[in-house]
N, C-alpha and C positions, 0 to 999 in steps of 0.2 A: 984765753978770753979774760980781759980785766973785767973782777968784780965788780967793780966801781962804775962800768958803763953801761947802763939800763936800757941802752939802747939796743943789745944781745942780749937781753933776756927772753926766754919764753912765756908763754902763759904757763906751761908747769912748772919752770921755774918761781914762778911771780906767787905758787902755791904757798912756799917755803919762804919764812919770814927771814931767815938765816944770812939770805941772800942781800935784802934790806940791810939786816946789820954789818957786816963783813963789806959793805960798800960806807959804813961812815952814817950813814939814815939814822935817826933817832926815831924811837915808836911813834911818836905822833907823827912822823913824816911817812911812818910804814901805810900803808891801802889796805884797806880789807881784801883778802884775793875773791872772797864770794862775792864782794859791790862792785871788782873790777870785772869781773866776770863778766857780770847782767853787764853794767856800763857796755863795755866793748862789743857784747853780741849783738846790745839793741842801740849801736853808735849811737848813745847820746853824748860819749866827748866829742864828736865830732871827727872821728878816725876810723881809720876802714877797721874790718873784722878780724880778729885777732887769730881767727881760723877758718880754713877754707876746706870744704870736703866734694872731691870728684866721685864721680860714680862710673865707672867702667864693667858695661856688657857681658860676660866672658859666654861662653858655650861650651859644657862637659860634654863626655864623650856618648853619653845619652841623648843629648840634642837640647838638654834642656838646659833655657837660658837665666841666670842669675847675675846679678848684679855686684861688682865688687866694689866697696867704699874705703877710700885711704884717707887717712891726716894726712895734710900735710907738712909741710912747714909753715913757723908760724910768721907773718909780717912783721918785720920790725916798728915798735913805735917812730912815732917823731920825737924831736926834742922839745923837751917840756917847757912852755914859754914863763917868763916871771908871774903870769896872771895867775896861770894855773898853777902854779907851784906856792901863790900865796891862796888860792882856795883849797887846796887839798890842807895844808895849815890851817885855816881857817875851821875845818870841820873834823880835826883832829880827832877834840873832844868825841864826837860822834862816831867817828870809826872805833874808836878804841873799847866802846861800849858793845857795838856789834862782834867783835871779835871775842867778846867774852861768849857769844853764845854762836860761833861756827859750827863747835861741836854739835849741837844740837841738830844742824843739816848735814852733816857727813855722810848721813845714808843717801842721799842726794847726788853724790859724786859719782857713784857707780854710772849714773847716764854718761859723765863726758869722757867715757872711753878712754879714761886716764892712760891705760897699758898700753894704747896706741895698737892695736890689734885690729886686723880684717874684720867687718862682718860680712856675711855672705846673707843678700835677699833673693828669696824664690822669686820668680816671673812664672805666668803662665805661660802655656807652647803659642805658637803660632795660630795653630789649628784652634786651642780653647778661643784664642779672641775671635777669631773669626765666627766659630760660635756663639760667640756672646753676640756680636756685630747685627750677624743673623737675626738673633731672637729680640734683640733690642726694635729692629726693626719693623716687626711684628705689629699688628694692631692687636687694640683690648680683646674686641670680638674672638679674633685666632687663637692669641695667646690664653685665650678662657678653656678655649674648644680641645686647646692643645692641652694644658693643665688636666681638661677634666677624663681625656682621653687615656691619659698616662696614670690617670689614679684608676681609672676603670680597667685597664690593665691590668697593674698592679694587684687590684682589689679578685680580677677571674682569679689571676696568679694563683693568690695568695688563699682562695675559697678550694683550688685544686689540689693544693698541698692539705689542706687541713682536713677535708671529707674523704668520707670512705663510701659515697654513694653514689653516683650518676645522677644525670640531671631528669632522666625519666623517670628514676625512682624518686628522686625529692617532689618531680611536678605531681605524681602518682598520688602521696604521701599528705599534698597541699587540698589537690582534687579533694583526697577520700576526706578531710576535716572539713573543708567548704561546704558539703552535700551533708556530711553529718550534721553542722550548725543550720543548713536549710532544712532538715527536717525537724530538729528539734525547737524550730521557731515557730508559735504557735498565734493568733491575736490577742493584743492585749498580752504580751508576754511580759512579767515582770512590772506592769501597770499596777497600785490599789484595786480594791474593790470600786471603791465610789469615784477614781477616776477611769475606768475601763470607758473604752468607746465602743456605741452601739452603730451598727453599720447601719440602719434604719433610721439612727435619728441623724445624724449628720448629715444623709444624704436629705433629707427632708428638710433638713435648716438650710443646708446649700442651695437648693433647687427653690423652696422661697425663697432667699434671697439674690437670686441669679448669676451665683458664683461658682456654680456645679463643677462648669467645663473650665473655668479659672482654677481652681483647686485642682482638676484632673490636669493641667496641662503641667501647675506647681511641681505636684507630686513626679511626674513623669520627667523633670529638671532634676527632681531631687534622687532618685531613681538611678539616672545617667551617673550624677556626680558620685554615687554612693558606688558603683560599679565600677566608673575608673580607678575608686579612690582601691577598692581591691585588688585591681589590677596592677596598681604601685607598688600595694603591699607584698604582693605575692614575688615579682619582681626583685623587692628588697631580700624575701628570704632567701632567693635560688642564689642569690648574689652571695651571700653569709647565714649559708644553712644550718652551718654546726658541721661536727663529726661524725652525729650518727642521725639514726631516725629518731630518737626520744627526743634530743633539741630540735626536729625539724617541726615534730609536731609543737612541743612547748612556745618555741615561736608561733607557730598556727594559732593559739588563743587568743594571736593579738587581731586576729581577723574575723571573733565572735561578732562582736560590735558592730562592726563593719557589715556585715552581713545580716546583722537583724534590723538596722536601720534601710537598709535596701529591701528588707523584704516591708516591712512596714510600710516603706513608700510605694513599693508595687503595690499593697494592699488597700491602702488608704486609695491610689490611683485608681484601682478597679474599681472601685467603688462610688467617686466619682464620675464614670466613666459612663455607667448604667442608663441609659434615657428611660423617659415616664413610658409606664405600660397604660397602653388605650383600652376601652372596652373589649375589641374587637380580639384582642390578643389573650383576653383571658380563659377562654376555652380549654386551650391546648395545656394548659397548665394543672390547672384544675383537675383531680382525678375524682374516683369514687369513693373512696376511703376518706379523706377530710369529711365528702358529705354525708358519710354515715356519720363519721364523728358529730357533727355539725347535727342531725336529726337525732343522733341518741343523746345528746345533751341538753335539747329542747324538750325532750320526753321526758326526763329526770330535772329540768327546772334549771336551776341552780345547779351546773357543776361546785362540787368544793375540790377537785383533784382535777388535773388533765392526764389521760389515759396518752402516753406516746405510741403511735402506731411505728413500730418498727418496722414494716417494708416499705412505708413512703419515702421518697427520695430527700423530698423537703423536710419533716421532719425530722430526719435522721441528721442532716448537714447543721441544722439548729442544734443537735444535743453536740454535735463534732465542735463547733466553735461556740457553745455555751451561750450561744442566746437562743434561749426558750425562750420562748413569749406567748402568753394564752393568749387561747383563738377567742376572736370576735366575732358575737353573732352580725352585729350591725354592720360593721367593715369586713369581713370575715373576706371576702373575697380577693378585695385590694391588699390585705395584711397579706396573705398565701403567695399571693402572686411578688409580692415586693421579696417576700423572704428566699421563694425561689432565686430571685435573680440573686441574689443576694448568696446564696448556696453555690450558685453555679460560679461566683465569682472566688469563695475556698478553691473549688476544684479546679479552678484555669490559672488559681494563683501557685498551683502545684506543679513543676518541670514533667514535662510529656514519659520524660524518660522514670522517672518515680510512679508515674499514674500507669504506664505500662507495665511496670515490676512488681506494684504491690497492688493497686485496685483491683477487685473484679471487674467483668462486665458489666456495661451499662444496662444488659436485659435481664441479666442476674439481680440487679442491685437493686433493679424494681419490683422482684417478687416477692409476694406478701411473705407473714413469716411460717417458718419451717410447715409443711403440711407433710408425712408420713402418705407412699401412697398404700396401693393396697395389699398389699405384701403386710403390713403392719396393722398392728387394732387400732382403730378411728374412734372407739367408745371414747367418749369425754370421762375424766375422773370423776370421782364422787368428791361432793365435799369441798371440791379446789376453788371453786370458782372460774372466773374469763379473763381474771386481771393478775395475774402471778407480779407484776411488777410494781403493783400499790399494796404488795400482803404485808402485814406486821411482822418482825422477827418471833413473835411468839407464835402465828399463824404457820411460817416456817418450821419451827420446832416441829411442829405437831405431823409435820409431812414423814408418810415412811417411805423409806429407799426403797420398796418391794413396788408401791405403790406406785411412784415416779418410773422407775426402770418399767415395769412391765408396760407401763403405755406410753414409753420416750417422751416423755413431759421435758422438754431440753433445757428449756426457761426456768423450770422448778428444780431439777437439777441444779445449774450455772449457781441458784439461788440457795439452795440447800447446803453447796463444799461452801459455797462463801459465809452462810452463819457455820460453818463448823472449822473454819480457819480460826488460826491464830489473832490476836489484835492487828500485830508489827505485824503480820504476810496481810490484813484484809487494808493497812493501812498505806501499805506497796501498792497494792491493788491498785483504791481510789486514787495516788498521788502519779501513777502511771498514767490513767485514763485520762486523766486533768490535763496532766503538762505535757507529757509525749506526744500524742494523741493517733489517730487510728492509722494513718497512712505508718510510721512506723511501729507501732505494735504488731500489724500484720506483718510488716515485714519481718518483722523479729520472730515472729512467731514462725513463716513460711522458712526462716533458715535453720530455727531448732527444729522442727520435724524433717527437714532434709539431714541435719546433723543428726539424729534419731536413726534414721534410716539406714547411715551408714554405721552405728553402733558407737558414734565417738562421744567426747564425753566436752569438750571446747568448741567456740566461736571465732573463727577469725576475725581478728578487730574488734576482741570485745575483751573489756578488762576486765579480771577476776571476780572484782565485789559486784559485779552486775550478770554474772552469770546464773547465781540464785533468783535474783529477780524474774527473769527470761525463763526459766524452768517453770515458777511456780505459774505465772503468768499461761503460757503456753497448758500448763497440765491440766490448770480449767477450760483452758478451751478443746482440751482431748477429753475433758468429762462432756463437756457439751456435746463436741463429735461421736464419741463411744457409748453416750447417754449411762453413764456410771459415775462412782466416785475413783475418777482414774489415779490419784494418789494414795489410795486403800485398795485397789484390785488388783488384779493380775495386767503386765506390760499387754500393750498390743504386740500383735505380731507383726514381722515386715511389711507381710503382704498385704496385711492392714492398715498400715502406715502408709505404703508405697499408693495404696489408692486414694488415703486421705494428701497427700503428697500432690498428688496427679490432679485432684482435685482443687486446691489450692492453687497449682499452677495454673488450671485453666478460669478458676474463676466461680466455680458452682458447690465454695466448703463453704458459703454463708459466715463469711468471717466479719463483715460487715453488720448482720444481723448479731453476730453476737456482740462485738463491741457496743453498737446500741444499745443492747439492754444492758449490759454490765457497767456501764456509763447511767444508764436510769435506775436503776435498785441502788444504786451507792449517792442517790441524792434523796431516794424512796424510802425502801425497806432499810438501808444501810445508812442514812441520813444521820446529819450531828442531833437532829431531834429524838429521830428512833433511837437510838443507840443511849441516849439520856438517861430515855423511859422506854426501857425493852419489853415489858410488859403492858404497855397503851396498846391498843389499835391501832391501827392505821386510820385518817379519815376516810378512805372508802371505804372502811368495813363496818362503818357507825349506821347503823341506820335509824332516821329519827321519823317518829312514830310522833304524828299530830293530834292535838286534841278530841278531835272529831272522832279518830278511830279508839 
């Protein structure tokens, strides 16, 4: 092959200046080979490509198909006409300047497969494209359905490898904190004082201004949506419950919320719900006890204290949801009858299944309070008075255990362990009554005398630091029952347990009764005023003496 004719050269030849000289070329006639490069690939001298690459199919013995790419040989130029031989001249100067920085793109060269070397490209199978063909074809809608179908997959998958529980135990697990956050929600939960709502007055701002059944119908939207929105949640944890039970509950807290806004909305709903009581309805409401109340306070003038009657139905449900409200002589009738319904709407706002397990009966719950019958001394104390739950903590003191035990005084008892507690145990006490409130206290109460009975010493489902709570709780309500100081005497026995037990279960240990008073003395005799001034009287025990006499 003569040096000399350019017209055998290659492009990798053309790399190599050498070739240039060894033909006679002087440097200015030499080409940059990087400007001849571009030139020829992107024909702007007007000459075919200076390299040409096939692509050849091939099939391994796998099946899978790959592409094979070869150089080929390269076309030979044409022959250079005079034009162009005096413009490559012409721009001498210019090449010769570029060439001083080739070096600079060397890293570059590795693309044009200088070594002349196969590359082999993957192809997918047959089968993939058809696949792909497939899903291409697809509409949005499907292709969503299909996405979200294979992540839900995925996601069971992946929720079964990582727990160690069943899905009965996790729904079990979910239940038991949902019912726990439903009883522990109370009205006005977490409200200020001065923004608290009174179910009395908003029903009476509604109903003037004719929005009652508009508010009730709200509420009862809000209600739905607060329900399903649980239903999602619960949903989400069985999905990614965790490994054990700790994280199934830890995620449960995210469903406090959730549930106290539902219950709010059923409340506020029933409330709204209520229609005006007429004349004619208020009989049956109305019992004897309000009107003794109602005539002995007329006879005394001026109450400065209201005396709670703990066997009425109504007022007990007012001390349960903290709105007391003094009686009126002038309305006195209409007030009673509103705050009834208004009681009756606590109780219907309580699941049937909770009102079965912890209430008593409804004939029990109306019996006045505790009467001894005749088996027992009836003599009234000396000295006590009629109102054990307006006495001063100093009037307290003065009470003797000989005194109270022999004539089951239960009220002055309950009243007695509680001045002779601790602060932090009488301070449990009140913060129990408050926020808990009665439907679980009883309960708590009816499963430590069952736990009692069996001689054990824990609660199922109940965490350590709140098992002192539930003891001390419970053991004034067994001084009540045993009319003693049950944390200074001797234990009951089984079979004394086993009937107070039995009795609880049926509905006639007056657990009811006792919460009411213990819920009144701790705003009464155990008040943030008494407690100030321990030695003040109480206002009912002032008695004031007029000029005249």
């Amino acid at each position: 092959m003569p040096a000399s004719d350019p017209r055998l050269w290659t492009v990798d030849d053309l790399h190599t200046n050498a070739l240039y000289r060894d033909a006679g070329y002087s440097d200015a006639q030499i080409p940059d080979a990087m400007m001849l490069h571009t030139n020829s690939a992107d024909n702007s001298p007007s000459v075919r490509r200076t390299g040409i690459s096939e692509g050849v199919i091939i099939t391994d013995e796998a099946g899978n198909k790959r592409r094979k790419i070869t150089n080929l040989s390269t076309t030979p130029l044409s022959v250079l006409s005079g034009s162009q031989v005096s413009l490559n001249a012409a721009t001498s100067g210019l090449l010769r300047q570029v060439e001083s920085n080739v070096n600079d793109y060397s890293y570059l060269l590795k693309w044009q497969n200088i070594a002349g070397g196969d590359q082999i490209v993957d192809l997918p199978d047959e089968d993939e494209l058809e696949d792909e063909d497939d899903f291409g074809s697809m509409d949005a809608g499907e292709e969503d359905a299909k996405i979200h179908e294979d992540q839900h997959d995925d996601a069971v998958e992946e929720t079964n490898k990582r727990t160690n529980l069943s899905q009965d135990e996790i729904v079990r697990i979910i239940n038991e904190r949902i019912e726990f956050y439903t009883n522990a929600w109370v009205p006005n939960k977490g409200v200020p004082s001065k923004e608290r709502v009174d179910p009395k007055t908003v029903w009476n701002e509604a109903e003037a201004k004719g929005e009652r059944e508009r508010l009730a119908q709200h509420y009862e939207t809000e209600y739905d949506y607060f329900s399903q929105r649980l239903n999602k949640l619960c949903d989400e944890i069985i999905k990614d419950p965790g490994s054990n039970a700790k994280q199934v509950r830890q995620q449960c807290s995210n469903l406090e919320g959730t549930v106290d806004c539902m219950e709010l909305a059923a409340w506020l709903r029933d409330i709204y719900k209520l229609e005006p009581v007429h004349d004619g309805e208020e009989e049956h409401v109305l019992d004897s006890q309000p009107k003794l109340r109602q005539d002995t306070s007329t006879h005394r003038g001026e109450p400065t204290s209201e005396v709670i009657d703990l066997g009425s139905p109504s007022c007990s449900s007012d001390i349960e949801n903290g709105n007391i409200l003094p009686f009126d002589n002038d309305t006195g009738t209409v007030a009673n009858t509103t705050e009834d319904q208004f009681d009756n709407r606590v109780r219907s706002s309580t699941p049937d299944s909770v009102i079965a397990d912890s209430v008593e009966l409804t004939e029990y719950a109306q019996l006045g309070p505790f009467e001894p019958d005749g088996a027992f001394p009836t003599r009234t104390p000396v000295n006590h008075g009629d109102e054990p739950e307006s006495a001063s903590i100093t009037t307290v003191r003065r009470w003797r255990w000989e005194d109270l035990v022999e004539h089951l005084d239960r009220k002055r008892i309950v009243s007695k362990v509680i001045q002779e507690l601790k602060s932090n145990d009488r301070e449990m006490i009140r913060g129990r009554v408050q926020n808990i409130g009665k439907t679980s206290l009883i309960r708590e109460m009816r499963a430590c005398v069952h736990m009692l009975c069996k001689g054990e010493t824990k609660l199922q489902g109940v965490l350590p630091r709140d098992m002192p709570k539930i003891l001390t709780f419970t053991t004034l309500f067994l001084s009540w029952w045993f009319c003693c100081n049950y944390s200074k005497g001797p234990e009951a026995s089984s079979r004394d347990l086993g009937e107070l037990r039995n009795c609880m279960d049926d509905g006639t240990a007056e657990t009811s009764s006792f919460y009411y008073y213990v819920y009144t003395i701790m705003a009464t005799t155990f008040g943030e005023q008494a407690l100030r001034y321990p030695d003040q009287p109480s206002q009912a025990e002032i008695i004031e003496i007029s000029d005249d006499d």
